[in-house]
MOPAC internal coordinates of N, CA, C and O (Angstrom, degrees):
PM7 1SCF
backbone

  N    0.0000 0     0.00 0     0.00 0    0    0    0
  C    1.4560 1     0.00 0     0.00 0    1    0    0
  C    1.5325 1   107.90 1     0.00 0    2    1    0
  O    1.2310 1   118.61 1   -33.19 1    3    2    1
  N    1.2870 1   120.25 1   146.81 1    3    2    1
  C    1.1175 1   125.88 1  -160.33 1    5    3    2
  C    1.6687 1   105.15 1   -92.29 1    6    5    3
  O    1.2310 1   111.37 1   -32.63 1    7    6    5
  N    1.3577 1   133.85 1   147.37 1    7    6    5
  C    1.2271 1   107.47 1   140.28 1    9    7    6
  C    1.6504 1   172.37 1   -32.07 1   10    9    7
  O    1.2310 1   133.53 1   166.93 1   11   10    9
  N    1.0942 1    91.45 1   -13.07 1   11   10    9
  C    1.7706 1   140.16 1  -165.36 1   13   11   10
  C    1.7085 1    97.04 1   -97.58 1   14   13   11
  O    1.2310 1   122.32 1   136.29 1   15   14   13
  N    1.3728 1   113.16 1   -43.71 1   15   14   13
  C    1.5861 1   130.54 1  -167.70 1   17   15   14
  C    1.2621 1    99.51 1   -79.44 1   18   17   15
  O    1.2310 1   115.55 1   119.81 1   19   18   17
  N    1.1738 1   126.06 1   -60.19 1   19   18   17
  C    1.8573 1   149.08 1   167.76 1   21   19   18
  C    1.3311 1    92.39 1   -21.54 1   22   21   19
  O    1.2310 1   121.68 1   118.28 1   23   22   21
  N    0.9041 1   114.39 1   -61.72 1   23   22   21
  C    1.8554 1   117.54 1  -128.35 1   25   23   22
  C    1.6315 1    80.11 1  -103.57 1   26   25   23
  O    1.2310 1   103.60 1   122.17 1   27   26   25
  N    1.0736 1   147.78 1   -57.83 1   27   26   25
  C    1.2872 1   153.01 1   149.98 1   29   27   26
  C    1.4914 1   108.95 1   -18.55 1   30   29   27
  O    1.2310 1   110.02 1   129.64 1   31   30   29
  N    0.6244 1   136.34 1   -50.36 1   31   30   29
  C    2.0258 1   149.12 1   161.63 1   33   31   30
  C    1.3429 1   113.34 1   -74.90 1   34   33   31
  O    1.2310 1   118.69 1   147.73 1   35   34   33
  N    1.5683 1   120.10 1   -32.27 1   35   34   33
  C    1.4710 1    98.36 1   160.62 1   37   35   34
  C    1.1198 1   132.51 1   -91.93 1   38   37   35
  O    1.2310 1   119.37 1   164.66 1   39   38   37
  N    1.7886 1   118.81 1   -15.34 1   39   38   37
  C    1.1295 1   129.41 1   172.46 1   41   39   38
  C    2.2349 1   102.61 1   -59.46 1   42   41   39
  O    1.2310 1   130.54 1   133.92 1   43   42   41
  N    1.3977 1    97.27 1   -46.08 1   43   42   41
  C    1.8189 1   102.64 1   177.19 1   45   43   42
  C    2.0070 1   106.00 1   -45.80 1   46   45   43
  O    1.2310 1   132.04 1   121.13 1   47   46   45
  N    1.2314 1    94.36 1   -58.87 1   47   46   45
  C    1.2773 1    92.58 1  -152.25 1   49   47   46
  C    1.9655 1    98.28 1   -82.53 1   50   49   47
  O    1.2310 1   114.72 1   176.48 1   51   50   49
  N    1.0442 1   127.62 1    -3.52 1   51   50   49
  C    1.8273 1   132.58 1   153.52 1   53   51   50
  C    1.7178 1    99.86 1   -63.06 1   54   53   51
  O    1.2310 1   108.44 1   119.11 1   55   54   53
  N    1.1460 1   139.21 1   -60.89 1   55   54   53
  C    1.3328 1   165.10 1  -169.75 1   57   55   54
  C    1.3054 1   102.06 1   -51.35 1   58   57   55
  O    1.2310 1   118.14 1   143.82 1   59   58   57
  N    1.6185 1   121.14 1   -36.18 1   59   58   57
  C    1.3686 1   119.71 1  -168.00 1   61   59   58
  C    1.3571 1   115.66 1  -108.10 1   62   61   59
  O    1.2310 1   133.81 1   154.11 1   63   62   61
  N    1.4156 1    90.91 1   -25.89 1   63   62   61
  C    2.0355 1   114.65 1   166.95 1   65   63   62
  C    1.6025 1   106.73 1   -42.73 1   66   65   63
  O    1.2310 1   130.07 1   123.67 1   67   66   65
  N    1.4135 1    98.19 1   -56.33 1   67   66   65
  C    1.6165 1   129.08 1  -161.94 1   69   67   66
  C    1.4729 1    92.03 1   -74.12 1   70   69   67
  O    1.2310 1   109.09 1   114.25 1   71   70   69
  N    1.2690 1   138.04 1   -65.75 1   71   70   69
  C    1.7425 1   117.77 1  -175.36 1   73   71   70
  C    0.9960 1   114.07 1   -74.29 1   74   73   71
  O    1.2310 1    96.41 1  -177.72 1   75   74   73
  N    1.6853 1   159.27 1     2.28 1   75   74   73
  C    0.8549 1   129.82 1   137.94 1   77   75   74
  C    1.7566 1   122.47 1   -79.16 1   78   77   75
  O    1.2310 1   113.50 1   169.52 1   79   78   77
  N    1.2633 1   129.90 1   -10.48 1   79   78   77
  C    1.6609 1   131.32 1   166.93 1   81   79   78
  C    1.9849 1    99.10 1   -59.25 1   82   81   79
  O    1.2310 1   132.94 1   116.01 1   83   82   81
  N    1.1741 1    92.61 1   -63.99 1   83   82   81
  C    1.5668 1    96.47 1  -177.29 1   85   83   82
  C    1.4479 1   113.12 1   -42.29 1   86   85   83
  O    1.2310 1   120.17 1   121.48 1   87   86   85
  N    1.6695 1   117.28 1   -58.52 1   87   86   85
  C    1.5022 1   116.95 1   161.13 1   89   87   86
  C    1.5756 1   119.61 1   -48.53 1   90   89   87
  O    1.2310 1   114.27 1   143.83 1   91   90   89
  N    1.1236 1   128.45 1   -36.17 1   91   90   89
  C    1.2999 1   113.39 1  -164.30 1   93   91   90
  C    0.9483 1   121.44 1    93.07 1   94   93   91
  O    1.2310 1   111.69 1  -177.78 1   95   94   93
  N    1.5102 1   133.27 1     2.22 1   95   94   93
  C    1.4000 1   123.05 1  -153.36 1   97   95   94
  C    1.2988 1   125.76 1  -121.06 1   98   97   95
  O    1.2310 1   103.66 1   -28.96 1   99   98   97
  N    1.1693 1   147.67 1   151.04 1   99   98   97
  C    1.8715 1   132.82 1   177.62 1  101   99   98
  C    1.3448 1   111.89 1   -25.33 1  102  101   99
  O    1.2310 1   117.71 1   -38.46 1  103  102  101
  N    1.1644 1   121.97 1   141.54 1  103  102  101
  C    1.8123 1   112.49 1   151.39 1  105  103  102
  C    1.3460 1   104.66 1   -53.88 1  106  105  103
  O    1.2310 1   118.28 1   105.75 1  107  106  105
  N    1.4183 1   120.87 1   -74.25 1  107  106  105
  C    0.8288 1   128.26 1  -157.63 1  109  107  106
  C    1.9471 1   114.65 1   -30.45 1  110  109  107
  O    1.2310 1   114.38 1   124.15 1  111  110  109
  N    1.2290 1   128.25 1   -55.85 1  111  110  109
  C    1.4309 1   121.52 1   139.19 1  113  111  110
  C    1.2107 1   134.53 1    36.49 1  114  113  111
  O    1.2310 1   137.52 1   108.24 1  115  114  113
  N    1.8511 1    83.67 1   -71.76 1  115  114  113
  C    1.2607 1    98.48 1  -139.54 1  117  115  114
  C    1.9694 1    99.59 1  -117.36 1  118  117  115
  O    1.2310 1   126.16 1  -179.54 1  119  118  117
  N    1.0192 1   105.77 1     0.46 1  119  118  117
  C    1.7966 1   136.93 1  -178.16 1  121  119  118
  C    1.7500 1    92.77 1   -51.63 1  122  121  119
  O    1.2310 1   119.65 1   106.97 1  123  122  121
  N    1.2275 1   118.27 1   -73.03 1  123  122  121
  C    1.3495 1   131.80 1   173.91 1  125  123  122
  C    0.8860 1   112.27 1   -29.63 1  126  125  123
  O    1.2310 1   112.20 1    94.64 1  127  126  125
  N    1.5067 1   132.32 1   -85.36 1  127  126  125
  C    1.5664 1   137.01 1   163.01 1  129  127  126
  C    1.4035 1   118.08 1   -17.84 1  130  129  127
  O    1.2310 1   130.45 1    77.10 1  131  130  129
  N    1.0051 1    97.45 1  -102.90 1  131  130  129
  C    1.7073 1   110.63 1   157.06 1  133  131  130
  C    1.9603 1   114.14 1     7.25 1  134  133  131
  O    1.2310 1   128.15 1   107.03 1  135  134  133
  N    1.6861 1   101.90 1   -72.97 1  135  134  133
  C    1.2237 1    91.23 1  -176.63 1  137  135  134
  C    1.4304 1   124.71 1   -90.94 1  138  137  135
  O    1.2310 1   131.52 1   178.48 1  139  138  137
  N    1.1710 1    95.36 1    -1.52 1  139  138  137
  C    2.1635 1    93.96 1   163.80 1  141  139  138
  C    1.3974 1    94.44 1   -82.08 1  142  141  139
  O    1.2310 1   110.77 1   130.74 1  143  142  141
  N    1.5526 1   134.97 1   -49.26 1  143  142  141
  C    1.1281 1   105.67 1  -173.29 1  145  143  142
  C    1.9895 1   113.12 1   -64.92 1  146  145  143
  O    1.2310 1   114.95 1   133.46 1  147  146  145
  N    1.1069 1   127.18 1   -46.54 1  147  146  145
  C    1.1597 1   100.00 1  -169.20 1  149  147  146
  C    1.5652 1   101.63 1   -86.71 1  150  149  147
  O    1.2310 1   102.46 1   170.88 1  151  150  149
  N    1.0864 1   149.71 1    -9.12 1  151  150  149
  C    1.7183 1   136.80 1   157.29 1  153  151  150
  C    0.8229 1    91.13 1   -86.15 1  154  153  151
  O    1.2310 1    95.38 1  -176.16 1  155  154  153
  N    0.9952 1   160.71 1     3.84 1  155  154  153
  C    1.9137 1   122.77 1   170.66 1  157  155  154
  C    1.4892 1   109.91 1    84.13 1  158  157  155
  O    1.2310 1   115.60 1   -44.84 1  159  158  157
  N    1.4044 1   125.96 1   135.16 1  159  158  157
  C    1.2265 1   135.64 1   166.37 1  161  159  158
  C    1.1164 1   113.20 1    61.90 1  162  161  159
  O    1.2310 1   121.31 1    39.60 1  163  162  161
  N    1.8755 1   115.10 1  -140.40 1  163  162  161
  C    1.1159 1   109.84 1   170.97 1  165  163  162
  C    1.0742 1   137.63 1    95.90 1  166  165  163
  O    1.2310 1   100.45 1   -51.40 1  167  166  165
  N    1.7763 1   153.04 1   128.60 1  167  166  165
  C    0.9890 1   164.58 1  -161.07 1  169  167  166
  C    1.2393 1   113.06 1  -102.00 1  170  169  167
  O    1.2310 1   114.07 1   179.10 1  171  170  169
  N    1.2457 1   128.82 1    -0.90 1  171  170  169
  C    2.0371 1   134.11 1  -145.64 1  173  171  170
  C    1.7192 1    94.48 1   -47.58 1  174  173  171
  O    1.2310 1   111.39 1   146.47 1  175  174  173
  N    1.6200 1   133.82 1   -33.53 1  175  174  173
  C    1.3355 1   116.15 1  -168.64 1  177  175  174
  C    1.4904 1   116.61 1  -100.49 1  178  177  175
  O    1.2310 1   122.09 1  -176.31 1  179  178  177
  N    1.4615 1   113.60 1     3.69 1  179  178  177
  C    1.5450 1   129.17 1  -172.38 1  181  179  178
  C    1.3755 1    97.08 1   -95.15 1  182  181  179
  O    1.2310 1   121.29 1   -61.70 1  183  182  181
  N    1.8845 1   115.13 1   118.30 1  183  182  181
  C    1.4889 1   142.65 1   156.06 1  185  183  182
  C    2.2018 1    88.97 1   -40.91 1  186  185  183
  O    1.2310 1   126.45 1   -61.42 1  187  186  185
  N    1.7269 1   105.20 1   118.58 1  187  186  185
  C    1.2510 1    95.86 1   169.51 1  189  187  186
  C    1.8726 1   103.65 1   -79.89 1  190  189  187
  O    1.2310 1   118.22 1  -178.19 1  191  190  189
  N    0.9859 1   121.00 1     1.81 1  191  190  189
  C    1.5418 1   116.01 1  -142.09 1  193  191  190
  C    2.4493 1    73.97 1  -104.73 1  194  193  191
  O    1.2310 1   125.67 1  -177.66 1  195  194  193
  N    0.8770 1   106.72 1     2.34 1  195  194  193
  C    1.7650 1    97.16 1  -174.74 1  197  195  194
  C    1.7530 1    90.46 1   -95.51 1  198  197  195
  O    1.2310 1   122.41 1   -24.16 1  199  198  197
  N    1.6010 1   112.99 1   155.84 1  199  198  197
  C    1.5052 1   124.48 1  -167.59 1  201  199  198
  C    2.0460 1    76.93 1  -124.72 1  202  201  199
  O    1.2310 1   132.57 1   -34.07 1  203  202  201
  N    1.2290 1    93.33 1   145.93 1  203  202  201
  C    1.1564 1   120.15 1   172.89 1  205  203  202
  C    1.5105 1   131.18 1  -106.68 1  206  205  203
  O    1.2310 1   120.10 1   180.00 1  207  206  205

């Protein structure tokens, strides 16, 4: 990983620290969001165990 990548990922994850303090709110919340936005896609807040 490059340096450039680092600092790019820590600047993200300072950025995300910072909107939830400002909100007030659980991390936990905010976990979901968070990891579709930085993985991509994704279900992170959908019970897999529910039939559709």
């Amino acid at each position: 990983m490059e340096k450039e990548d680092i600092k790019k990922i820590l600047t993200f994850t300072i950025k995300e620290k910072e909107i939830i303090r400002e909100l007030n709110l659980p991390e936990e919340i905010f976990l979901p969001l968070f990891f579709s936005v930085r993985f991509g896609g994704g279900d992170w807040s959908v019970n897999k165990t529910l039939k559709s």
